[in-house]
Structures are given as structure tokens and as C-alpha cells.
Backbone as a ProteinNet text record, in pm:
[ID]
protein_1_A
[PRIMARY]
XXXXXXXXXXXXXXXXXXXXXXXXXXXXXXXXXXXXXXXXXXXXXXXXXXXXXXXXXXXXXXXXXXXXXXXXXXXXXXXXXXXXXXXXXXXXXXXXXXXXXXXXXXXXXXXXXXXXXXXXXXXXXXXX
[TERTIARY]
-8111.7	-8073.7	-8133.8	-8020.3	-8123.1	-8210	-8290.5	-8337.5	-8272.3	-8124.2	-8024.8	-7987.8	-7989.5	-7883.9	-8034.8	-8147.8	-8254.4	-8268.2	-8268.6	-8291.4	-8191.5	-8063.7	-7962.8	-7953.4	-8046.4	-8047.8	-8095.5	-8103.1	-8146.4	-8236.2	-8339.4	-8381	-8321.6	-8290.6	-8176.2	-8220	-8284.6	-8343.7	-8397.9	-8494.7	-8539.7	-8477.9	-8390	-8324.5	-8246	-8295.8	-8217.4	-8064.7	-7977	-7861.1	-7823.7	-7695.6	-7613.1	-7581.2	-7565.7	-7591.5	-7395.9	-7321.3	-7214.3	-7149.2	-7243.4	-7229.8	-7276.6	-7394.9	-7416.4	-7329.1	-7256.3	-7111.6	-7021.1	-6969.1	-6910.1	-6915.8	-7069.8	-7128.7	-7130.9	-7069.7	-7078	-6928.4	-6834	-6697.7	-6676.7	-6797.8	-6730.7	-6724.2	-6652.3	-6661.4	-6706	-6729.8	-6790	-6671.8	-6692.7	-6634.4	-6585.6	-6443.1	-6439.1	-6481.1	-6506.7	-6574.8	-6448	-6471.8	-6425.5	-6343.9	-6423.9	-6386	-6519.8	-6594.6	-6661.3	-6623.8	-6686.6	-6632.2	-6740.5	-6694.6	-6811	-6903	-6997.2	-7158.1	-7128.6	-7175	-7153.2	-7023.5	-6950.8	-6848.1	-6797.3	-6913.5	-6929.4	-6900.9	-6988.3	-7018.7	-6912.4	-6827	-6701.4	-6524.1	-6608.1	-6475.4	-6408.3	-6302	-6251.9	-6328.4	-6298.7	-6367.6	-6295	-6342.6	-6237.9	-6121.2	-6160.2	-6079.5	-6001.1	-6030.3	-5913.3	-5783.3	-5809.5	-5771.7	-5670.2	-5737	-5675.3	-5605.9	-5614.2	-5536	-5413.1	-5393.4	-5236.5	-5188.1	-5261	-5194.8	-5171.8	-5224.9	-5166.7	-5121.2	-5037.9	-4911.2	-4966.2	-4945.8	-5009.4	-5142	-5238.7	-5373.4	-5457.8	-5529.3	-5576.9	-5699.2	-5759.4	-5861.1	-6001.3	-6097.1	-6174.3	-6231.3	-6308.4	-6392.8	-6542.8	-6619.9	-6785.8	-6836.9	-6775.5	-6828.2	-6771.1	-6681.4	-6662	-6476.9	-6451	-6338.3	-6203.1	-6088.6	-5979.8	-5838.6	-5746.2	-5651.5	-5533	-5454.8	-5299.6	-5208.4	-5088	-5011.9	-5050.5	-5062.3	-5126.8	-4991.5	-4995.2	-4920.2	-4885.6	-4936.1	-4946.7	-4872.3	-4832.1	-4695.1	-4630.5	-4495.9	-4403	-4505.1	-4508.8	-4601.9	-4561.8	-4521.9	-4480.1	-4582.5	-4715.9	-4798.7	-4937.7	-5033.5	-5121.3	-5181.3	-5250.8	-5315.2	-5393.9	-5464.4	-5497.7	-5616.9	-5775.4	-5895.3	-5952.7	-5977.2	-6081.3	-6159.1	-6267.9	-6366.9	-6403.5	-6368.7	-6348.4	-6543.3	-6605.1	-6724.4	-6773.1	-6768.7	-6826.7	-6653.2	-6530.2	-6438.4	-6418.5	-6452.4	-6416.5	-6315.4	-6212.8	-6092.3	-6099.1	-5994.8	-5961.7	-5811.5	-5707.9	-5594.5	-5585.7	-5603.5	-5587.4	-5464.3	-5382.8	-5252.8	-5274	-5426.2	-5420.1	-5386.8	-5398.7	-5394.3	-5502.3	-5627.5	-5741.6	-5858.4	-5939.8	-6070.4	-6150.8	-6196.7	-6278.5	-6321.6	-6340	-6353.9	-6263.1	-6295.2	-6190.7	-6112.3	-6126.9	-6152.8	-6012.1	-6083.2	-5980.4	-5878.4	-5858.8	-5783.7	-5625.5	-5705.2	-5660.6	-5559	-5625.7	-5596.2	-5515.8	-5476.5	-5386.2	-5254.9	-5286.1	-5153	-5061.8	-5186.9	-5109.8	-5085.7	-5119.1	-5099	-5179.1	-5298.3	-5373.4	-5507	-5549.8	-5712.1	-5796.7	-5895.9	-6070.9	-6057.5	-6069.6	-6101.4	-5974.7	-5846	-5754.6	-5758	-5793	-5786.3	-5871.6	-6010.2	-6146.1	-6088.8	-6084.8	-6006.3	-5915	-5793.3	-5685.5	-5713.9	-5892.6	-5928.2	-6039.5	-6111.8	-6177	-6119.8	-5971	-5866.8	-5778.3	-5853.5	-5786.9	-5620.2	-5590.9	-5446.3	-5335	-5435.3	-5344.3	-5277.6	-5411.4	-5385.7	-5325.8	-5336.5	-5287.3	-5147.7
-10820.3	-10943.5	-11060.4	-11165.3	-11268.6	-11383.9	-11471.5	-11527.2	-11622.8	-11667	-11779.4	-11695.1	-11588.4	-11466.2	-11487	-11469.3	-11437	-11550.4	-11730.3	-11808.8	-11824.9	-11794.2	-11788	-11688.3	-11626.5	-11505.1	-11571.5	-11545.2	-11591.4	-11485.1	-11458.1	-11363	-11390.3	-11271.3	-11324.2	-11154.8	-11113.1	-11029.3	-10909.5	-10986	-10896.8	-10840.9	-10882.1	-10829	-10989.2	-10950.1	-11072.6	-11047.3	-11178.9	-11189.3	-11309	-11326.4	-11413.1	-11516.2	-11639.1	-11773.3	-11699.1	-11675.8	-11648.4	-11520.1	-11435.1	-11303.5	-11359.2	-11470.7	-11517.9	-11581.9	-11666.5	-11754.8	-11639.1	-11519.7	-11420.4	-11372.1	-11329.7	-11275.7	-11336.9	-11459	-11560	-11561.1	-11474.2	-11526.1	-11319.3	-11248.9	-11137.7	-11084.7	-10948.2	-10961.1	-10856.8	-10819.9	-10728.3	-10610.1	-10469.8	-10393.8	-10397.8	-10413.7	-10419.2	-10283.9	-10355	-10234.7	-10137.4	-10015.7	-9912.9	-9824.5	-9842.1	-9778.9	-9820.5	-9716.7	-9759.7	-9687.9	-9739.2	-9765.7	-9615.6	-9580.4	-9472	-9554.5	-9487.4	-9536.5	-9566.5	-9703.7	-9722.6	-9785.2	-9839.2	-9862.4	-10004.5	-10064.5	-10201.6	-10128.6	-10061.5	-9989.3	-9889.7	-9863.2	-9784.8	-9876.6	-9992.3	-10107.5	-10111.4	-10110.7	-10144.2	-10241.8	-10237.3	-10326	-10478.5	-10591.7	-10702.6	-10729.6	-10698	-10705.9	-10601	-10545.6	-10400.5	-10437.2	-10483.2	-10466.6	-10605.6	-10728.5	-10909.7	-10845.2	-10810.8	-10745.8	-10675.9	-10635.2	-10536.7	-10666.4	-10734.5	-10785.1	-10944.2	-10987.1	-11120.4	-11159.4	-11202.8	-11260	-11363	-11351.6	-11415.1	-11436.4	-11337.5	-11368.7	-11403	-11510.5	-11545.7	-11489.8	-11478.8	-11426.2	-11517.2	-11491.6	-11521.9	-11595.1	-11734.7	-11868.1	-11760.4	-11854.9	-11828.1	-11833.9	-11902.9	-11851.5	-11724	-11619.3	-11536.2	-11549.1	-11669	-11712.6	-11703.7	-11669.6	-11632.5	-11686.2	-11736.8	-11801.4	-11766.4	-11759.5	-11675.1	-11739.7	-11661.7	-11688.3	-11632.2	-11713.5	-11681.2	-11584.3	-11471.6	-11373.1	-11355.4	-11475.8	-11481.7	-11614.8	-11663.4	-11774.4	-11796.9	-11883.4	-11900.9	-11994.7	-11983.5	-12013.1	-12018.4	-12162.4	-12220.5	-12188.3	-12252.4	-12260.3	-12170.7	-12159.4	-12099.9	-12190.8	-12159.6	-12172.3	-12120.1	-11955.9	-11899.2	-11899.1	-11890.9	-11871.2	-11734	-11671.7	-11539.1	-11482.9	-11451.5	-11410.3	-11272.5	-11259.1	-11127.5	-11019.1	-11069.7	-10970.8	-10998.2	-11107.8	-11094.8	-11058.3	-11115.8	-11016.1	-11198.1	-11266.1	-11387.3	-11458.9	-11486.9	-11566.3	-11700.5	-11822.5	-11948.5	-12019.1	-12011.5	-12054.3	-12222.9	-12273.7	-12455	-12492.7	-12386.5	-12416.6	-12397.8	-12370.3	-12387.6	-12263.1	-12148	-11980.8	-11947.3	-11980.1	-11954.9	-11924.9	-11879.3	-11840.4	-11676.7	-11627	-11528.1	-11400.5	-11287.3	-11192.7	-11103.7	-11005.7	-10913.7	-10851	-10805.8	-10738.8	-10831.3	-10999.2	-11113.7	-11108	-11107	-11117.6	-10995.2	-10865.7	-10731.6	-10767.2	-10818.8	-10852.2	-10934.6	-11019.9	-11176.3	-11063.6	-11037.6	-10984.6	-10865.6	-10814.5	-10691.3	-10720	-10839.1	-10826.6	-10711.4	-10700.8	-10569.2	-10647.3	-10546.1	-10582.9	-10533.5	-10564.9	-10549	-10376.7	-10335.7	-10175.8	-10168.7	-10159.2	-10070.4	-10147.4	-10283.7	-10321.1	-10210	-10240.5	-10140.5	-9990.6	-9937.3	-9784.4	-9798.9	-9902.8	-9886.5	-9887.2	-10019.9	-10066.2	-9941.4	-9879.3	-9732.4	-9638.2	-9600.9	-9468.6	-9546.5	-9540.1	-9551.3	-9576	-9493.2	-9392.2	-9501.9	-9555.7	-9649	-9792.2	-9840.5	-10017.9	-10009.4	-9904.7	-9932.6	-9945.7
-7420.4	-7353.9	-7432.1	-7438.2	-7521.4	-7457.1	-7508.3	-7459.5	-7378.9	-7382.9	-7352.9	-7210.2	-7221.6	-7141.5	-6997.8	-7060.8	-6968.8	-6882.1	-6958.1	-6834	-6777.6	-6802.4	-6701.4	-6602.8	-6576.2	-6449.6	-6368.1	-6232.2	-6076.5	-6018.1	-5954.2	-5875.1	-5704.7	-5646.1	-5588.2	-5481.9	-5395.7	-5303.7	-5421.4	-5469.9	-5588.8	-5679.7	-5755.6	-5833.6	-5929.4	-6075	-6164.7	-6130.1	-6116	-6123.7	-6207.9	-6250.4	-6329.3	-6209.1	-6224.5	-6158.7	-6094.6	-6180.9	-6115.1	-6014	-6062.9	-5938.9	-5847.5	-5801.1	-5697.2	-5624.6	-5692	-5646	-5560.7	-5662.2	-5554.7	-5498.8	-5489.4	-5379.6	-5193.5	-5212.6	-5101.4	-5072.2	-5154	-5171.9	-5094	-5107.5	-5050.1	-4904.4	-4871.8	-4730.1	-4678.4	-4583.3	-4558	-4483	-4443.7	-4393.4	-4227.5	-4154.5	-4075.5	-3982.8	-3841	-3736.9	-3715.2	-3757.1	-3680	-3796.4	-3933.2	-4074.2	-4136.7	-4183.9	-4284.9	-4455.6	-4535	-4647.9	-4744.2	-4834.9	-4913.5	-4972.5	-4965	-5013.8	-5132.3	-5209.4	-5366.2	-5396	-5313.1	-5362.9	-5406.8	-5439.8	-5526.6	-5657.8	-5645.8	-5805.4	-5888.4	-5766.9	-5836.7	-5817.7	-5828.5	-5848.7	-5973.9	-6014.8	-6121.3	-6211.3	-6356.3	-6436.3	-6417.4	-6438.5	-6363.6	-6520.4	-6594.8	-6722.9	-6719	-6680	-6708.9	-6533.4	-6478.1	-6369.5	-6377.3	-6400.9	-6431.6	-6574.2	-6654.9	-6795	-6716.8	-6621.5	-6584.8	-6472.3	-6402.4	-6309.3	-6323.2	-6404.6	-6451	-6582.2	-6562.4	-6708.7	-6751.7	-6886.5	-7011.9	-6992.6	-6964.7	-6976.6	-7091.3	-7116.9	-7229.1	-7253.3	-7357.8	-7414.1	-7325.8	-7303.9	-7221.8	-7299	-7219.9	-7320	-7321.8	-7391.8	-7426.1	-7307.4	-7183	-7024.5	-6980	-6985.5	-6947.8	-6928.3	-6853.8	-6806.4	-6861.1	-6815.6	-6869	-6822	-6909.6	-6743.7	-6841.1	-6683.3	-6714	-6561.7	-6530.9	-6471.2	-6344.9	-6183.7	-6083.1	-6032.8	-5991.1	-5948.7	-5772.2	-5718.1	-5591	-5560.5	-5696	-5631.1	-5727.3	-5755.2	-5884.2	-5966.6	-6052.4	-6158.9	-6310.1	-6337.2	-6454.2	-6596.8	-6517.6	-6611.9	-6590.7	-6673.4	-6611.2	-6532.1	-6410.5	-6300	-6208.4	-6305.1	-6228	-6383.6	-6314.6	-6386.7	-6315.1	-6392	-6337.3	-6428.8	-6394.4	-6475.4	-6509	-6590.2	-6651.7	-6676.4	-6674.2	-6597.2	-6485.8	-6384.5	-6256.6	-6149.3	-6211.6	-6108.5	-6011.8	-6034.2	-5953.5	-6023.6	-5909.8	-5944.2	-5867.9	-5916.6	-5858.6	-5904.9	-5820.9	-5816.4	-5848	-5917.1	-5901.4	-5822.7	-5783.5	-5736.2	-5584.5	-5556.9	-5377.7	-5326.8	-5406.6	-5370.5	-5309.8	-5357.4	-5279.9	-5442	-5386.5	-5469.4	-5447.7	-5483.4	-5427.9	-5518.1	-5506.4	-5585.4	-5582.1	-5677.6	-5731.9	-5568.4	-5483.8	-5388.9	-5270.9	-5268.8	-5248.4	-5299	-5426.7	-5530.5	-5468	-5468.1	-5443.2	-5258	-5187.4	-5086.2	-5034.9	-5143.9	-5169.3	-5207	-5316.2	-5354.8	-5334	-5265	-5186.1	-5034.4	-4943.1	-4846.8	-4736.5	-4767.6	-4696.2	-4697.1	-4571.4	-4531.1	-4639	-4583.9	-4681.9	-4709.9	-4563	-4617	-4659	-4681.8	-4726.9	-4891.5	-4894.6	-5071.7	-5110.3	-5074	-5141.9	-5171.6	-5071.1	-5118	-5194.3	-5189.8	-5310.1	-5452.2	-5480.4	-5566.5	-5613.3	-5530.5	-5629.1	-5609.8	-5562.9	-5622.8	-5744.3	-5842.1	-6007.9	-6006.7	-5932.1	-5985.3	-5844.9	-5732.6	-5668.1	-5723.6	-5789	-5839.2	-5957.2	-6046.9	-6173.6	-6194.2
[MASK]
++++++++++++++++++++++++++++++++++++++++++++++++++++++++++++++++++++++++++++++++++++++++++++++++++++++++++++++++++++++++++++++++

């Protein structure tokens, strides 16, 4: 890790984080009552590049912040208008789609709740 990489971390319930996983972390949701979700399953989310790479048109190569923008897939869309960040998994529509994380994202465009995105989003073989 470099020294640039290090003062940009946050301690954040004991644990260093990136100033922007914190941002999505406020943007995520939690599991509704009467389904719970498998243990770990932050951790067996799709990669957000591999996942924004199949589902949005003309995605551009990501800036020196992480950030990447292409065609928002959640409305007719001329131009790009959709930013998402290709290692923390956070997206933002300028076109008034909304904001949130990978998970949001999954939920916008499929039209489905929290638990049924999450399961769609760690069975591989559903989202792709």
C-alpha cells in the first residue's frame, strides 16, 4: 500500500476503510424481516467491474479515482450519465435515477427487493 493509498483510509468500527466504501456503506440496506440472507454475503458479491462491464453500454475506462461512466440502463439514455465505481461497486445517475451501491444498482434494474437482488447477485450463473 502506498503512502498516498494509506492517508486516504478512514478507521471506521476498527477497521481502515477507503473514504468511499464509507459513502456506500450509508447507501446500503439491510435484510428484510422474515428471510435472512447467507453468512458472508458482502464478500461473495460480484466484482463491481466485472458486473458494470456486462450491464452498461459504452463503459469507459475508469479515471485515477476509480470512476467510470457509460450509458445509464435504467432509462433512454443519449449520452453517458451514469458514473460507477468500479472497486467500491457505487453508482450515480446525473439523470435523476438515483445513487447507491452495487446491490441498488441490481434492484433498479431488475425491479426486485434487497433479498431477492443479493441472492441473484452471489448465484454467478443468475446476473450474468
Amino acid at each position: 500500500m502506498s503512502h498516498r493509498t494509506e492517508r486516504a483510509m478512514v478507521r471506521v468500527k476498527g477497521q481502515d476503510v477507503h473514504p468511499l466504501q464509507r459513502i456506500v456503506a450509508r447507501h446500503s440496506y439491510s435484510a428484510p424481516r422474515g428471510g435472512s440472507l447467507p453468512c458472508g454475503w458482502r464478500e461473495r458479491l460480484p466484482d463491481p467491474a466485472d458486473y458494470y462491464g456486462q450491464h452498461v453500454e459504452q463503459l469507459n475506462r475508469a479515471n485515477s479515482k476509480g470512476w467510470a461512466q457509460g450509458k445509464c440502463p435504467l432509462h433512454d439514455d443519449r449520452q453517458a450519465s451514469l458514473s460507477v465505481h468500479l472497486e467500491s461497486g457505487g453508482w450515480r445517475c446525473f439523470a435523476s435515477c438515483g445513487s447507491g451501491d452495487l446491490v441498488a444498482f441490481h434492484m433498479h434494474r431488475q425491479g426486485v427487493d434487497f433479498r431477492t437482488a443479493v441472492l441473484d447477485l452471489i448465484d454467478k450463473g443468475t446476473w450474468a
